[in-house]
C-alpha positions as CSV (number, residue, x, y, z in Angstrom):
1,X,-78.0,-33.2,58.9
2,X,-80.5,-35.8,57.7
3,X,-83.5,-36.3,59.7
4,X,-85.9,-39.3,58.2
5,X,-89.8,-39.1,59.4
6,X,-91.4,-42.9,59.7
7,X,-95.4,-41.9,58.5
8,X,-96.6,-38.5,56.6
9,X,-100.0,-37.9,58.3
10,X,-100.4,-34.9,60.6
11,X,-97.6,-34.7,62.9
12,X,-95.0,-35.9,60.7
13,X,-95.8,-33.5,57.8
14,X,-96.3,-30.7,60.3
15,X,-92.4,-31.5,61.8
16,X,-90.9,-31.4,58.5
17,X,-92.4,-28.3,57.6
18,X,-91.4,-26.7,61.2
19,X,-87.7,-28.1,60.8
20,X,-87.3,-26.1,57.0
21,X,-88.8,-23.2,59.1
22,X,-86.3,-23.1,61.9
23,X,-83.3,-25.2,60.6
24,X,-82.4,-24.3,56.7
25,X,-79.3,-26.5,56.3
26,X,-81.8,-29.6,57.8
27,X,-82.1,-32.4,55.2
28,X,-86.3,-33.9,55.9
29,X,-87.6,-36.6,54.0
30,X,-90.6,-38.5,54.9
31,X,-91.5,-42.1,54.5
32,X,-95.3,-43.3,54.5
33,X,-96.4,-46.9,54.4
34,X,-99.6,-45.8,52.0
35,X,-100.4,-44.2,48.6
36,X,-101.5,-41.2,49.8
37,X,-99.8,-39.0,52.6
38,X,-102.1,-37.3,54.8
39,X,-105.5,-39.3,54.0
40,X,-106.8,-39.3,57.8
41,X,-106.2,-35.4,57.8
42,X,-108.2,-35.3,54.0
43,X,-111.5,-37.3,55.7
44,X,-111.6,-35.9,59.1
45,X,-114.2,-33.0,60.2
46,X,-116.5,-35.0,57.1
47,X,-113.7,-33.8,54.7
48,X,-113.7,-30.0,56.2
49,X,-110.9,-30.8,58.7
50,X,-111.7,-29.9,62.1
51,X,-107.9,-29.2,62.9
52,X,-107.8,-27.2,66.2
53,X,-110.2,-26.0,69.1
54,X,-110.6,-22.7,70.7
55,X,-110.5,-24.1,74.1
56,X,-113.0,-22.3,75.2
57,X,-114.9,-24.3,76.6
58,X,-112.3,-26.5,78.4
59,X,-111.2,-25.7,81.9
60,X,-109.2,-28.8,81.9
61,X,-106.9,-30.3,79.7
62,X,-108.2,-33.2,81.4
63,X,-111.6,-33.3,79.8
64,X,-110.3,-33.1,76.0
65,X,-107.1,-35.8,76.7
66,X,-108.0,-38.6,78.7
67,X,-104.4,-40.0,78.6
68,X,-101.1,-37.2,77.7
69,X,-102.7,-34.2,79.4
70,X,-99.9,-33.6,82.0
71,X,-97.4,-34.2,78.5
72,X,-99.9,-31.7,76.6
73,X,-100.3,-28.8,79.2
74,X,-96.1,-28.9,79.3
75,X,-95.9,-28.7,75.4
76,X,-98.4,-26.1,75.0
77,X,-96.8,-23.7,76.5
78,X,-94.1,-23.4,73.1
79,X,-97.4,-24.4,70.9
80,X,-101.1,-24.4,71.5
81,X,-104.0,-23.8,69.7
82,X,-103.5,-20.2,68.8
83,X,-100.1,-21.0,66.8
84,X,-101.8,-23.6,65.1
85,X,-104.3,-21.1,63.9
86,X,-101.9,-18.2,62.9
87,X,-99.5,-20.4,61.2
88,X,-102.1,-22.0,59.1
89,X,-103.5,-18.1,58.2
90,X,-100.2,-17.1,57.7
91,X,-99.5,-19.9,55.2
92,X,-102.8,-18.6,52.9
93,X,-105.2,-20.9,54.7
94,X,-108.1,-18.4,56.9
95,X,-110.4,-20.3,59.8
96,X,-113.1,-19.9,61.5
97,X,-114.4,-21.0,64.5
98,X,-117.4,-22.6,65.0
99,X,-120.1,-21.7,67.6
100,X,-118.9,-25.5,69.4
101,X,-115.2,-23.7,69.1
102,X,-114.3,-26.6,66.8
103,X,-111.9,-24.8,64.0
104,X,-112.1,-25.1,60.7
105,X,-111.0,-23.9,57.0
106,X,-113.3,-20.9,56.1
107,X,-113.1,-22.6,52.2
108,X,-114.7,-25.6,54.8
109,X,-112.4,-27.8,52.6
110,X,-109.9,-30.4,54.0
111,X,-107.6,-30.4,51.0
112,X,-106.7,-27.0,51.8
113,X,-105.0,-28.5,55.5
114,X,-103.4,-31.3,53.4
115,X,-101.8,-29.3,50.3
116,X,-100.6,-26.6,53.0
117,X,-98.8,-29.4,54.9
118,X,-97.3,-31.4,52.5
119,X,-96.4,-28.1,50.0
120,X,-92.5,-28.6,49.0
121,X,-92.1,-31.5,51.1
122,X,-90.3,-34.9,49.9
123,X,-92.4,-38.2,50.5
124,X,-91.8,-41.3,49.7
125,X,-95.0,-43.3,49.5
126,X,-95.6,-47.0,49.8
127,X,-92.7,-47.2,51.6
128,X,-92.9,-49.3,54.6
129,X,-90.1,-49.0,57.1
130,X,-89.7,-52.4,59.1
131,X,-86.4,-51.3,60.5
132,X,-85.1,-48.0,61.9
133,X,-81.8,-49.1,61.3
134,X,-82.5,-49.0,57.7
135,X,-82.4,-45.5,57.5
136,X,-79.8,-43.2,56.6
137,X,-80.3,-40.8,58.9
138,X,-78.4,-38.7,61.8
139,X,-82.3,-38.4,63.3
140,X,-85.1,-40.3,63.2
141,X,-88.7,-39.1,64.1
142,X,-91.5,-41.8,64.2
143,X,-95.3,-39.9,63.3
144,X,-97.3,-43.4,62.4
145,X,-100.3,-42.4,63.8
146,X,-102.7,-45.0,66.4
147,X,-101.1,-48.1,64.7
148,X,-101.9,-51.4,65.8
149,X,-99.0,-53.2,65.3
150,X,-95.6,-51.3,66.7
151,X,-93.8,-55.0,66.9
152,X,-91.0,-53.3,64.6
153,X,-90.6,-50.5,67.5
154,X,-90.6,-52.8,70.3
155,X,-88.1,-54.8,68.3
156,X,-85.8,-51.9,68.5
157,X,-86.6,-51.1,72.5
158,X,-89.1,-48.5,72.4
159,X,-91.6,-49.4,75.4
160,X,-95.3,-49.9,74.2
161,X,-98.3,-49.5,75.6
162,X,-100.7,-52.1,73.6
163,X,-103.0,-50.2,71.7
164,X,-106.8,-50.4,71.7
165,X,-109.4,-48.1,69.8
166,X,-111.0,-44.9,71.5
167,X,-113.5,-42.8,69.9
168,X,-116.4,-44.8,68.2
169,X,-120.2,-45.6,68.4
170,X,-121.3,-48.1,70.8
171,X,-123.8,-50.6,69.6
172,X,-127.1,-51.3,72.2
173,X,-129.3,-54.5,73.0
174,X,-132.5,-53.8,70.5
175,X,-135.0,-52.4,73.0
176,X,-136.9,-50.1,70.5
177,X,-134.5,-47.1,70.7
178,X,-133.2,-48.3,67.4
179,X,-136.8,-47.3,65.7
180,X,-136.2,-43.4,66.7
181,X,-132.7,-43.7,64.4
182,X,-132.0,-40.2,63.0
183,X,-133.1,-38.3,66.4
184,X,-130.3,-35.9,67.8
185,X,-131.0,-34.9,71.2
186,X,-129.2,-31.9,73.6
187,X,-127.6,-32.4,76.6
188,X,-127.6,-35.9,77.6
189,X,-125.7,-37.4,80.4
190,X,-124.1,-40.4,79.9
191,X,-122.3,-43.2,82.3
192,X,-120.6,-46.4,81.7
193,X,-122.5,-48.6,84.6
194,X,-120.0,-49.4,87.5
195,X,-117.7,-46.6,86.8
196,X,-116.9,-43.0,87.4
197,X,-117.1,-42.6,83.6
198,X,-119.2,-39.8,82.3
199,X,-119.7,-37.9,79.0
200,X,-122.5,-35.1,78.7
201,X,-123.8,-33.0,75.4
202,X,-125.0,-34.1,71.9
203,X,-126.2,-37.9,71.4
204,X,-127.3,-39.6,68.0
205,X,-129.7,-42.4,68.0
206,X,-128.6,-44.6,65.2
207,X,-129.7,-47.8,64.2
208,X,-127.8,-50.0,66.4
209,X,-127.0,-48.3,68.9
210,X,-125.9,-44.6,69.6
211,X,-123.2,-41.7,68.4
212,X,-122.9,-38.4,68.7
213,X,-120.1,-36.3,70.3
214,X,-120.8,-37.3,73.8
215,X,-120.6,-41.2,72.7
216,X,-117.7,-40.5,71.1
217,X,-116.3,-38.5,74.4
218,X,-117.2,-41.8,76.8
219,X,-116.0,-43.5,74.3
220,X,-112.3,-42.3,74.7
221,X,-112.5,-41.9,78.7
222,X,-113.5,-45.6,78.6
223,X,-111.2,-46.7,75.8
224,X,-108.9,-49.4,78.1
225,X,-112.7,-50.0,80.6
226,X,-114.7,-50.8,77.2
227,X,-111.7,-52.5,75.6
228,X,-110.8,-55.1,78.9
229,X,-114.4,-55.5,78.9
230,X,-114.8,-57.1,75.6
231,X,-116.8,-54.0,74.8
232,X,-120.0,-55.3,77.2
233,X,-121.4,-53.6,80.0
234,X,-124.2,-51.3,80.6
235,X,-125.1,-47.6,79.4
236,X,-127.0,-45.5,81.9
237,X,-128.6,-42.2,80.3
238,X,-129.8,-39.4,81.7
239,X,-132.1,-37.8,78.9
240,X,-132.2,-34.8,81.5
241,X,-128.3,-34.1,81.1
242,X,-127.0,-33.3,85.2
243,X,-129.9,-33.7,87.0
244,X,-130.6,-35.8,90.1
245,X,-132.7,-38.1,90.7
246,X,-134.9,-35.6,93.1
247,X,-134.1,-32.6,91.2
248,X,-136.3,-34.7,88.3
249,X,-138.8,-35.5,91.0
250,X,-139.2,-32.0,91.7
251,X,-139.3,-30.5,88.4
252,X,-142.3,-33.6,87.3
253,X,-144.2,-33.4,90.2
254,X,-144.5,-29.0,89.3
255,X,-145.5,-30.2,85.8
256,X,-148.3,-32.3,87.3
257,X,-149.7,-29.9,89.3
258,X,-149.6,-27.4,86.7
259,X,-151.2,-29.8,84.1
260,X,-153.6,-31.7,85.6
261,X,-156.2,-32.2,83.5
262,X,-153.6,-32.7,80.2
263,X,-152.8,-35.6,79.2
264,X,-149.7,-37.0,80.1
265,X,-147.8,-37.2,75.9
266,X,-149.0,-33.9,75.4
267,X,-145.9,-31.9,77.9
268,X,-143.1,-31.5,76.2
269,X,-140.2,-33.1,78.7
270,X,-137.6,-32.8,76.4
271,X,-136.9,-31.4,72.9
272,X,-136.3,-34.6,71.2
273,X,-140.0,-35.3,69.7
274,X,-143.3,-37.1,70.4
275,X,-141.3,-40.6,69.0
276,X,-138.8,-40.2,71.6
277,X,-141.1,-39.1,74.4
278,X,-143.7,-42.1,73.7
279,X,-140.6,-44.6,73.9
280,X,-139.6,-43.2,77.7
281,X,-143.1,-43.1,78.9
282,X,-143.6,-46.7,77.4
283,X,-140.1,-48.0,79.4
284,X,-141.7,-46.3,82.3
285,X,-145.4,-48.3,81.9
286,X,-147.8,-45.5,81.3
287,X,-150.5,-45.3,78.7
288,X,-149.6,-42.3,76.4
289,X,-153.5,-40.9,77.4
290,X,-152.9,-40.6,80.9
291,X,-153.8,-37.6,83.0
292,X,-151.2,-36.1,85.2
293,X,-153.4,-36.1,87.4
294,X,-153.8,-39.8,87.5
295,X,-150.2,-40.4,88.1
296,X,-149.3,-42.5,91.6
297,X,-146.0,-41.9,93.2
298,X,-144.4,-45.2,91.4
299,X,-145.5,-44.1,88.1
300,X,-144.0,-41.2,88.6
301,X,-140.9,-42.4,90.4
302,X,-140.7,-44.8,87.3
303,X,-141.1,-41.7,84.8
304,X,-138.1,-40.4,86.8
305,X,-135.5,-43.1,86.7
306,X,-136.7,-43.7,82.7
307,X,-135.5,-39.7,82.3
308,X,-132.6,-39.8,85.1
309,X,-130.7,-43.5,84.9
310,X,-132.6,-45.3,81.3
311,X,-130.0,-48.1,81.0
312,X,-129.2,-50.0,78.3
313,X,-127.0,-53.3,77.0
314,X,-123.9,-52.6,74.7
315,X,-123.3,-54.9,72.7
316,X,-120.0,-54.2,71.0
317,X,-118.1,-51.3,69.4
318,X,-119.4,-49.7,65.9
319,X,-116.6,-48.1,63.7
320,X,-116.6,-44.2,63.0
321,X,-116.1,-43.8,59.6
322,X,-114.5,-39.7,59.9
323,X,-112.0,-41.1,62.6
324,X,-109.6,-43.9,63.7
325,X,-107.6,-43.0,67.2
326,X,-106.2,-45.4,69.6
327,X,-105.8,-45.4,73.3
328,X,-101.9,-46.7,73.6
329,X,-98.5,-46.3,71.9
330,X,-95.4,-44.9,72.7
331,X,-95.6,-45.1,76.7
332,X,-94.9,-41.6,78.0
333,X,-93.0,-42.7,80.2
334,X,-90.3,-43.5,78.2
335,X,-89.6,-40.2,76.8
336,X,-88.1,-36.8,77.3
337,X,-91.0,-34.7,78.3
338,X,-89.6,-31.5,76.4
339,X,-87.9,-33.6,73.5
340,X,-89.9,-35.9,73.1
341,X,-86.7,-38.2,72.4
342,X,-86.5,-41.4,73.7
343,X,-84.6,-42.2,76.8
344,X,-83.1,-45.1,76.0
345,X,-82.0,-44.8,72.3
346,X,-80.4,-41.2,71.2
347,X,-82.1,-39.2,68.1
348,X,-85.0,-40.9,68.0
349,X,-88.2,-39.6,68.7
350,X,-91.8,-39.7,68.8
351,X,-95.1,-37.2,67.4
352,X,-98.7,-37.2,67.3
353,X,-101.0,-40.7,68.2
354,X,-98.1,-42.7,68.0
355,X,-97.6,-41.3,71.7
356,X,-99.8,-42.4,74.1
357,X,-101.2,-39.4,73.7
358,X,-105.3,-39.3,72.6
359,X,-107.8,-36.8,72.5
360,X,-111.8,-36.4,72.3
361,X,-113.5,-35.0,69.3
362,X,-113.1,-31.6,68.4
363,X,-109.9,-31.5,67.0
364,X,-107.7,-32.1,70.1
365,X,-106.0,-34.6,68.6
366,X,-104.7,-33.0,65.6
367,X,-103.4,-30.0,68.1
368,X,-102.0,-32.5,69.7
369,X,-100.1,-33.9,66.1
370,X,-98.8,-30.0,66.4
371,X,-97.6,-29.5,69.5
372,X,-95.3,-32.6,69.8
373,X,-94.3,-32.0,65.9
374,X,-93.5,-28.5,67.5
375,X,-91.8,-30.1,70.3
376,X,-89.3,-32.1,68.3
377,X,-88.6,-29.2,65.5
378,X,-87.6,-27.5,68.3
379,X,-85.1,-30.1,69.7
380,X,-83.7,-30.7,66.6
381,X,-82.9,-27.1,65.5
382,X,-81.7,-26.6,69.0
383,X,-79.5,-29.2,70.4
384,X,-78.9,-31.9,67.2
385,X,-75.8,-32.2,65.0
């Protein structure tokens, strides 16, 4: 039986290594459109390949895929995160997992996760398939990653979902935010403005705008929001994480009373430095040598909705260099939920972002890559030929 893979990244690689595992009489070979197979696995993680999570810390699959969590909680029961992890150790490469429960190579070394996947397999690169048909193949598996143009798959009656991108920076209004570029702050709530979107944890202040893993996060909840929007709206941050507005209240009004006669830049609100704490009192209106003491109840109520609710302009989208995932593909609907096969054309079938299938940062999305690679192997050795 000859199975042919359209795109050697993640999940396709990861299928064709499964199917020699469970099937040996299964003929694989693998067809990417670029030089190098595998070159988004190489980069990701900042070239150390973050290529699984612990899960840990997720009590929903929910949180970590905005879109494909119903598909993923199904899969995972035949593959989650723990096979990952022992087939990679068992194939010479050891992990570790990181305090965040992000997973990586212990050698901290991507090329490790690419030479392991593509060891013994055969690739043809620069080879752009425009036509299933083309193939010689009894099955055909299509792994081409968050592509933007799947024209060639509707063209053969696979039901898309138009893709847009999900995980990136946003870029702000200037409002003086840009002049603390470089400061990471802790636990910082963030909502897209007229939404129920929200993202909390780490947030970079860059130059035009922010990033950080909880930019990223809103960043994939709000993929199709930002995307219809012409990636405009407003970013509300709370620089005090979960906390209400009165909860804030509270908590100033005992630092007031507590530090009367100090001066008002001289309490620590927030571990994020005397740059980032003169830029909040100054959107709030009070002189940096103010006494708590001399605070009214608007200055303070300003103070509070400049920690709680500081909003800002975005401006647009900014490109993350260490990813590239899209919101879209394949629509789920339109496939076997265990085989992942299509339901209208037999042996063919869909892995990895292809689906619309899309995860957060942390490496959910190459677990994801696995598990519907898994999926398919499975089929295949099962029920094909």
């Amino acid at each position: 039986m000859k199975v042919a893979i359209i795109g050697a990244g993640a999940a396709g690689c990861f299928l064709a290594q499964r199917l020699k595992e469970l099937r040996k009489d299964v003929s694989v070979e693998l067809y990417e459109a670029h030089q190098r197979p595998l070159m988004k696995v190489a980069v990701t993680g900042g070239g150390r390949c973050n290529l699984t999570n612990s899960f840990a810390l997720v009590n929903d699959l929910k949180e970590v895929y905005p879109r494909g969590h119903r598909l993923m909680k199904r899969l995972m029961y035949d593959w989650n995160q723990w096979d990952t992890m022992s087939w990679f150790e068992e194939h010479g490469v050891p992990l570790l997992t990181q305090d965040d429960e992000c997973v990586f190579p212990v050698s901290q070394d991507a090329m490790d996760i690419v030479n392991t996947l593509k060891k013994g397999l055969t690739i043809h690169t620069n080879y752009k398939v425009a036509d299933i048909e083309a193939l010689d193949a009894d099955v055909v598996v299509v792994t081409t990653g968050g592509a933007r143009n799947f024209e060639w798959l509707e063209k053969s009656g696979v039901e898309i979902i138009a893709p847009v991108p999900s995980l990136f920076p946003l870029k702000l209004k200037p409002s003086g935010l840009e002049e603390l570029m470089g400061i990471v702050l802790e636990d910082v709530g963030l909502t897209i403005a007229g939404t129920k979107l929200k993202s909390y944890g780490t947030m970079l202040i860059t130059h035009f705008g922010v990033s950080g893993p909880a930019v990223l996060r809103l960043s994939s909840y709000g993929a199709r929001h930002l995307a219809d929007n012409d990636y405009k709206g407003k970013l509300i941050v709370n620089w005090l994480g979960d906390y209400s507005h009165d909860e804030a209240m509270e908590w100033l009004e005992d630092i007031a009373r507590t530090n009367a006669d100090r001066q008002i830049n001289k309490i620590t609100l927030k571990a994020g430095g005397a740059r980032w704490q003169n830029h909040i009192l100054k959107r709030s209106g009070i002189a940096l040598d103010t006494l708590w003491k001399a605070l009214n109840s608007k200055q303070i109520n300003r103070l509070v909705n400049a920690l709680t609710s500081d909003t800002y302009d975005i401006l647009g989208r900014a490109p993350h260099k260490e990813e590239f995932v899209t919101c879209g593909g394949v629509s789920l609907a339109s496939v076997d939920s265990t085989s992942l096969e299509s339901k209208t054309r037999k042996n063919l079938f869909f892995a990895g972002e292809v689906l619309d299938i899309d995860g957060v940062t942390g490496g959910f999305n190459l677990q994801a890559a696995f598990t519907t690679a898994n999926a398919i192997a499975r089929c295949i050795s099962r029920c094909v030929g």
